[in-house]
C-alpha positions in Angstrom: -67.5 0.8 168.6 -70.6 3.0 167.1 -69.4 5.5 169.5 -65.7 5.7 167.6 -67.3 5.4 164.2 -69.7 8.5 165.2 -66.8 10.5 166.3 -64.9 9.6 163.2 -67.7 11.4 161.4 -67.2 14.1 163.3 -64.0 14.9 163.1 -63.9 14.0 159.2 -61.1 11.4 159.6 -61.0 7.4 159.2 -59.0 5.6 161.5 -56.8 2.7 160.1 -56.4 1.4 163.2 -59.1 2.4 165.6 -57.4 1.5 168.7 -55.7 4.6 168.9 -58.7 6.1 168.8 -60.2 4.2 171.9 -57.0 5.3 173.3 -57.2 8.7 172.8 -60.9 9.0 174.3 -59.9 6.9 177.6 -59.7 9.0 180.9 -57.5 7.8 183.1 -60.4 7.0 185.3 -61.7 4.7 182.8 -58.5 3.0 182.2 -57.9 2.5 186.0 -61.6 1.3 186.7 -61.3 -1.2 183.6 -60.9 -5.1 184.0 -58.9 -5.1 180.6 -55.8 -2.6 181.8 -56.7 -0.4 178.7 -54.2 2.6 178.9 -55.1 6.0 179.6 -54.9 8.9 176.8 -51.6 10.2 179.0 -49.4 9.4 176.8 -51.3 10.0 173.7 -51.6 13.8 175.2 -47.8 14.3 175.7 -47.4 13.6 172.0 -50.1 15.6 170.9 -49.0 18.8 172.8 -45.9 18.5 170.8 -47.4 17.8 167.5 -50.1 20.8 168.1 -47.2 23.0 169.3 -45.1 22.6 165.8 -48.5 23.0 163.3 -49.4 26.2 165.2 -46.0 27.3 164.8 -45.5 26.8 161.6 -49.0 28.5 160.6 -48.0 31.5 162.4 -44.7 31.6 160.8 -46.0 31.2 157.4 -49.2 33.6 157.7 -48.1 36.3 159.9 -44.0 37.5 158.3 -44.4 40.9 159.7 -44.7 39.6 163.5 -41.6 39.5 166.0 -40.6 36.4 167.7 -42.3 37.1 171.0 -45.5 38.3 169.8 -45.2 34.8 167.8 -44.4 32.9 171.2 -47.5 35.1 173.1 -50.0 34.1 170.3 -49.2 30.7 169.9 -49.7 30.5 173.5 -53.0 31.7 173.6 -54.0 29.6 170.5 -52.3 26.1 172.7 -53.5 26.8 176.1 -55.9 25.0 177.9 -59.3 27.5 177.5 -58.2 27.5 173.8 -58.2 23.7 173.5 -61.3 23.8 175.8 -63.1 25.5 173.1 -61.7 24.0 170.2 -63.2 20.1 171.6 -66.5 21.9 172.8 -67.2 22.4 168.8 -66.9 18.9 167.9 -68.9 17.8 171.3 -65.9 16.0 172.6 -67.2 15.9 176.3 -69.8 13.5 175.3 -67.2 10.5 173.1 -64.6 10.3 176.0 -64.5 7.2 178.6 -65.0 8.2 182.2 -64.9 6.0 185.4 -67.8 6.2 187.0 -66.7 8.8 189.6 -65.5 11.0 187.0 -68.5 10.9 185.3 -71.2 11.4 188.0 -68.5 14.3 189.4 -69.4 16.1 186.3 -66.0 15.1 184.1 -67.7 15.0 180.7 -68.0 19.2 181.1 -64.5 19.7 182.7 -62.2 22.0 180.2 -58.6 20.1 181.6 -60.3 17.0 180.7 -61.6 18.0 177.0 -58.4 20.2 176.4 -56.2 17.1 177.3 -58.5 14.6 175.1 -58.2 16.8 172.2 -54.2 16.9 172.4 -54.7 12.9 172.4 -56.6 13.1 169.2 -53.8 14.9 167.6 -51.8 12.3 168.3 -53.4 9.2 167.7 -54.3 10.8 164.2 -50.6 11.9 163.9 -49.7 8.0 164.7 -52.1 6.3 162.2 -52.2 9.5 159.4 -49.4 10.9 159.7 -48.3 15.4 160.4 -49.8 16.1 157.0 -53.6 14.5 158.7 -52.5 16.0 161.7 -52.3 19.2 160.5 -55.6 19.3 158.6 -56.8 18.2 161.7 -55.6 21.0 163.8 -55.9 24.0 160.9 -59.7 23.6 160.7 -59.7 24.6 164.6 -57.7 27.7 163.5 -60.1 31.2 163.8 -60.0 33.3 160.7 -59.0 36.3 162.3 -56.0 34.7 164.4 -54.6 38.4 165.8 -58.3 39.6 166.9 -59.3 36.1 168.0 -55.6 36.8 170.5 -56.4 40.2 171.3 -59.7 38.8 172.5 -58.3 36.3 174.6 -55.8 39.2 176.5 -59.0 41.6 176.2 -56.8 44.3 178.1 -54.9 45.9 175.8 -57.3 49.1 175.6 -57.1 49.2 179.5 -53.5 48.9 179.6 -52.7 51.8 177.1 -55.6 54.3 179.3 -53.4 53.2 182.3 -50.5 54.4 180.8 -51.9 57.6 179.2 -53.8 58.6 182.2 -50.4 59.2 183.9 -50.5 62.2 182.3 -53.4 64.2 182.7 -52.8 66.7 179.6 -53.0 63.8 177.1 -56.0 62.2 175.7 -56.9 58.9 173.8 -59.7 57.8 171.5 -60.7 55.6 168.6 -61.8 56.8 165.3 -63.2 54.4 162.8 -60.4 54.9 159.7 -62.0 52.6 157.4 -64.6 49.5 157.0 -64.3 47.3 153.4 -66.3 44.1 152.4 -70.1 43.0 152.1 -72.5 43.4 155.2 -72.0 39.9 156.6 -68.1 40.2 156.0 -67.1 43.5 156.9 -63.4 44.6 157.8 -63.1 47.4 160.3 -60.1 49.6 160.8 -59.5 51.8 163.8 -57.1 54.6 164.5 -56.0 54.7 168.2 -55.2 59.3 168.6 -53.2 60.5 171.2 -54.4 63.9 171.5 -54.3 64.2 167.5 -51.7 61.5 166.4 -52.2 58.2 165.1 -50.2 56.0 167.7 -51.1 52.5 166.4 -53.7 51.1 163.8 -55.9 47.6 164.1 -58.1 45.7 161.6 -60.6 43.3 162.4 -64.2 42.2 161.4 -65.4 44.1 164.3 -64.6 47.6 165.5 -63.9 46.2 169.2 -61.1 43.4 167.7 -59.7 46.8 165.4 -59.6 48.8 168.9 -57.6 45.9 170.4 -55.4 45.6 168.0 -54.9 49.2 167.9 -54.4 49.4 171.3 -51.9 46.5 170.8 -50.1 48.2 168.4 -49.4 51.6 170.3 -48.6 49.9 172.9 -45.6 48.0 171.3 -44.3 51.2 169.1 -44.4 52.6 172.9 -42.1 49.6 174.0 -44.2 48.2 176.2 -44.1 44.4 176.7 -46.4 41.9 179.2 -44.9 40.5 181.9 
């Protein structure tokens, strides 16, 4: 019980009914090595993938208007997928408040990312169920990075490599990155970077650092050239 009541500290929320929260930190291990049938966070996870899938959404529909459907669809993706969600529980130190069997636990299950990512989708939804979406949602935003299109950029990290792949096909034509413009106080500082081919601007990115503002550059170029991932 002092375990849940830490955790609700954590997470900055106050269960009404705690069970849900004892569900939502159960492996399936647990559940299956317990004398009391306790259920597994399974279930709790299926909802939770929805109700993350619909706040995300929503964000990015709200905060980014000048972004296309799939570029939409491609970040929310990266922002929902499992080494996202990984990373998400890893700030709150979920590893350590979820029930493992002993098997799990001694075959190193508190560390493993499918494990967190899928405990952290039941948290959503056990918070969903006893707060309601608007708790949810609070929930989830805080996870959010400030800098949502460098934090994606990031993730794909190949965007620069894709564009010299594509320019090197021609051997006449040349591509580099010029600082255009930096704004804010030292330990804020907004970077933007011109991507030249030869001596035209092909695409423009801002971030708070010049390698984020070269990605998204290169991002840029590349869909003004039409190019899409597979």
């Amino acid at each position: 019980m002092s375990n849940l009541e830490d955790f609700e500290k954590v997470i900055n929320y106050k269960f009404k009914n705690r069970d849900l929260l004892f569900e939502a930190l159960s492996h399936s291990s647990f559940a299956n090595e317990s004398k009391h049938r306790y259920r597994s966070n399974e279930r709790l996870e299926f909802l939770g993938d929805s109700v993350l899938s619909i706040v995300v959404s929503d964000y990015l529909f709200e905060h980014f208007t000048d972004i296309p459907e799939g570029e939409l669809t491609k970040t929310r993706a990266t922002l929902v997928c499992e080494k996202a969600l990984h990373h998400f529980g890893s700030q709150i130190n979920l590893g350590q408040y979820i029930m493992l069997g002993k098997g799990e636990e001694l075959a190193g299950g508190r560390e493993r990312p499918s494990i967190i990512a899928d405990a952290f989708e039941a948290v959503i939804a056990a918070i969903y169920l006893d707060g309601g979406m608007e708790a949810a949602k609070r929930h989830i935003l805080r996870f959010m990075p400030e800098d949502v299109q460098a934090a994606v950029a990031a993730a794909y990290d190949d965007y620069k490599t894709i564009l010299q792949e594509i320019i090197q096909k021609n051997p006449e034509e040349h591509v580099e990155y010029r600082l255009a413009a930096e704004s804010g106080p030292d330990h804020n500082k907004l970077f933007t970077i011109h991507v030249m081919l030869n001596s035209n601007v092909i695409g423009e990115g801002t971030a708070h650092s010049k390698k984020s503002a070269e990605q998204l550059a290169a991002r840029e170029a590349l869909r003004l050239m039409g190019w899409s991932r597979k």
